[in-house]
C-alpha positions in Angstrom: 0.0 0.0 0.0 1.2 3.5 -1.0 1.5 5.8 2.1 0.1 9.4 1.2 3.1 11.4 1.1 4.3 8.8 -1.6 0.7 9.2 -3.7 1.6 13.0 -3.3 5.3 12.8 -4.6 4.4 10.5 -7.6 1.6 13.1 -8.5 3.9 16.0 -8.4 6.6 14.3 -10.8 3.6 13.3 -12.7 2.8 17.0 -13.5 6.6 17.6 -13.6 6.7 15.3 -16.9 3.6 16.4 -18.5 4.9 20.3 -18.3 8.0 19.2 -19.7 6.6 17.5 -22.5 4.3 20.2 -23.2 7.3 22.9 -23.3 9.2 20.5 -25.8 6.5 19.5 -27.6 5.2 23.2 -28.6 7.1 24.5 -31.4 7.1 28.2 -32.2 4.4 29.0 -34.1 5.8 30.3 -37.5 4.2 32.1 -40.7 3.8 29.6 -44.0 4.3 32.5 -46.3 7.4 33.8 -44.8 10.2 32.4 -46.0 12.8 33.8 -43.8 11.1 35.0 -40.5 14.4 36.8 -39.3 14.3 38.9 -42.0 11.0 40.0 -42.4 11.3 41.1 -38.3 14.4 42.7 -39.3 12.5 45.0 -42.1 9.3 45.5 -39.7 11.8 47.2 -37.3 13.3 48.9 -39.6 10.4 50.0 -41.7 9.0 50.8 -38.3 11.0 53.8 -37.0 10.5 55.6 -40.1 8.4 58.5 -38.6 8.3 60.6 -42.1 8.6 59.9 -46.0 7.2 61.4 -49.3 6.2 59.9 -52.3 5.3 61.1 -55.9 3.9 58.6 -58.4 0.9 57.2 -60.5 -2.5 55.7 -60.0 -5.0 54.2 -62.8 -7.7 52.0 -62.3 -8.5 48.6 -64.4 -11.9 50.0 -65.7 -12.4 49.7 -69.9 -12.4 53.6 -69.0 -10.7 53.2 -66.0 -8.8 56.9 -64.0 -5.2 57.5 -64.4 -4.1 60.6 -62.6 -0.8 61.7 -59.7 -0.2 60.8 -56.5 1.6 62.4 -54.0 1.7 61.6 -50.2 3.5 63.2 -47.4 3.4 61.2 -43.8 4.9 62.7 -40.8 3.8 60.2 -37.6 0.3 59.7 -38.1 -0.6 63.2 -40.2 -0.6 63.2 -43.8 -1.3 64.9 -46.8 -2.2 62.9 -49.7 -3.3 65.1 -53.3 -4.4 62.6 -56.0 -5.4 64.8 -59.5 -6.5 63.7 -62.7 -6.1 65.0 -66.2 -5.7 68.6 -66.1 -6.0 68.5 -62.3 -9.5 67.1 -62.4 -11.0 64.4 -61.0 -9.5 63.9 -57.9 -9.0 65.7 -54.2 -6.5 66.7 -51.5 -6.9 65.5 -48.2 -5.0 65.9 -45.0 -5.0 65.3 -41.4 -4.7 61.9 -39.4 -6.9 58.5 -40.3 -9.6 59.8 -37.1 -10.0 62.9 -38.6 -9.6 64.0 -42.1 -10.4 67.0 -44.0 -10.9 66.4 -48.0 -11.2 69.0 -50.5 -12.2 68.9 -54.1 -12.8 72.0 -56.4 -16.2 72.2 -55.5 -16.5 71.6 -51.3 -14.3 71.0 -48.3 -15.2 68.5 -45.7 -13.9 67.1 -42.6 -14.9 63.5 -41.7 -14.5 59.9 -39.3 -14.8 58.4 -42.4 -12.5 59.3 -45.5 -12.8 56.0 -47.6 -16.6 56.5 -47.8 -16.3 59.8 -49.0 -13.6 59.4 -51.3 -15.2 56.5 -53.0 -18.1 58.4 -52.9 -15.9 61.4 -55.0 -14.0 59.2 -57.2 -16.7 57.2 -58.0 -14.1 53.8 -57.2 -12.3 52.5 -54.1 -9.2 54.3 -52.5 -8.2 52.5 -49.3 -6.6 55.6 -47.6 -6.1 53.5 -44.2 -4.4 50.2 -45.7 -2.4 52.2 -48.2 -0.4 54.1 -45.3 1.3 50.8 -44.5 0.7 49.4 -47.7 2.9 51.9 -49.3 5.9 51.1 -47.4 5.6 47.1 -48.0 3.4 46.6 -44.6 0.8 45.1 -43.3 -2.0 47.7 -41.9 -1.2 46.4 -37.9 -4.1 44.8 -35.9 -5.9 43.3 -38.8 -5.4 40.2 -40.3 -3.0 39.1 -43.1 -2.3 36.3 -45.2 1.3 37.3 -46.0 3.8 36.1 -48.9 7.5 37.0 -48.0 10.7 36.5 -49.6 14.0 35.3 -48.5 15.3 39.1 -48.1 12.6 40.2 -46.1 10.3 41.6 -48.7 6.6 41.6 -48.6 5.2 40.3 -52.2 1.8 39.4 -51.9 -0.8 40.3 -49.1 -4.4 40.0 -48.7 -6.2 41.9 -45.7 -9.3 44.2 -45.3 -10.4 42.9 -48.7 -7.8 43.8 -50.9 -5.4 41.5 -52.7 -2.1 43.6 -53.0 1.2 42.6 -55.4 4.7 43.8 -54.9 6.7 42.9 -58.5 8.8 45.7 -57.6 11.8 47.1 -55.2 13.7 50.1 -55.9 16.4 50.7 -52.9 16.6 54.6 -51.1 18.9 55.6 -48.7 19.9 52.4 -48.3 16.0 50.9 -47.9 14.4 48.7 -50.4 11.1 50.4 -50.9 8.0 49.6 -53.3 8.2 51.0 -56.7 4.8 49.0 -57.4 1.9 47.7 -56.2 -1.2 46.3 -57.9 -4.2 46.4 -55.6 -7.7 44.3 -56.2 -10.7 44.0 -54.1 -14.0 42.0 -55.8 -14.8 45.6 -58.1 -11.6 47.2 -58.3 -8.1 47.0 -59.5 -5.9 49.9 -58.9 -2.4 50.2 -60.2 0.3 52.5 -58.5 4.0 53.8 -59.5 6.2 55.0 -57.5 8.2 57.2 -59.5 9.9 59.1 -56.2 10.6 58.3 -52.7 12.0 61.3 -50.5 12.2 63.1 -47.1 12.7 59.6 -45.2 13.8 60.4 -41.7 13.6 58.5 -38.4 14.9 56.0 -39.2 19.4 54.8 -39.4 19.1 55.5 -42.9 22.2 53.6 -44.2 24.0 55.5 -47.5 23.2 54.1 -50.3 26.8 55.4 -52.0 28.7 52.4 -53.6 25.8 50.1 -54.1 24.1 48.7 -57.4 
């Protein structure tokens, strides 16, 4: 017969084991569509202490009569000011401010709103993801929302879907020593927008490496 304190010791080494076991066999929990998990942490970091950049570049829709027009964004922390114009400087709007509150102007009218992606697809007539795109842009996820994520070996994002969009990455360019989108095709279920980055400028915030002496 086994005396109590004995029942209690074989109990305790009992639980002991099974902790053990557990800790061994739970293996980090790791990303299918990353293919090198160091680096894509490593450019999240880095990406991350960027608190300002510019951009200047294309947008056109995949419409038989689809709207082709410039982009510009400026980001500083979480204000922007974003200006995408059509033709002629028609077509499009100017908006600026953070993503909780946003004033948007057209030719016509000036308003300020909680909701800028209603309004603007109400404007445009077609989809404009200002939230997404102020990750996006950068070769990000938008953080706290889902993402099925395709990574590269070097860290770089090349296919995401979240929030309903499918986004594409077939291009790199590198600036001050940071490999940054040049572009990106975006499509929800209506929609396919195409953007060209045809300058990246004013980074700051970051240890922005020199880019001298590289290919």
């Amino acid at each position: 017969m086994i005396g109590r304190g004995h029942a209690r010791w074989l109990v305790m080494m009992a639980l002991v084991g099974l902790q053990g076991c557990a800790i061994i066999g739970t293996p980090a929990q790791r990303d299918p569509g990353v293919a090198d998990p160091a680096a894509w942490e490593t450019r999240q970091e880095r990406l991350a202490e960027l608190d300002g950049w510019s951009l200047q570049g294309r947008a056109a829709t995949g419409k038989l009569l689809g709207w082709t027009g410039n982009l510009s964004w400026r980001q500083r922390a979480e204000e922007f000011r974003i200006r995408l114009a059509g033709p002629l400087g028609a077509g499009g709007f100017r908006a600026d401010g953070t993503l909780e509150r946003v004033r948007i102007r057209t030719r016509e009218e000036t308003f300020n709103t909680e909701m800028p992606e209603a309004l603007v697809e109400e404007i445009l007539g077609w989809r404009f993801p200002l939230t997404g795109l102020r990750y996006w842009a950068l070769g990000l996820p938008e953080p706290g929302k889902p993402a099925k994520l395709t990574v590269d070996d070097n860290g770089l994002l090349i296919g995401m879907e979240q929030a309903g969009w499918r986004l594409d990455f077939p291009a790199y360019e590198a600036h001050d020593g940071l490999a940054l989108p040049k572009r990106i095709t975006l499509t929800d279920d209506e929609h396919t927008i195409q953007l060209v980055v045809d300058r990246w400028f004013d980074l700051s915030g970051a240890e922005i490496e020199s880019a001298s002496g590289e290919s």
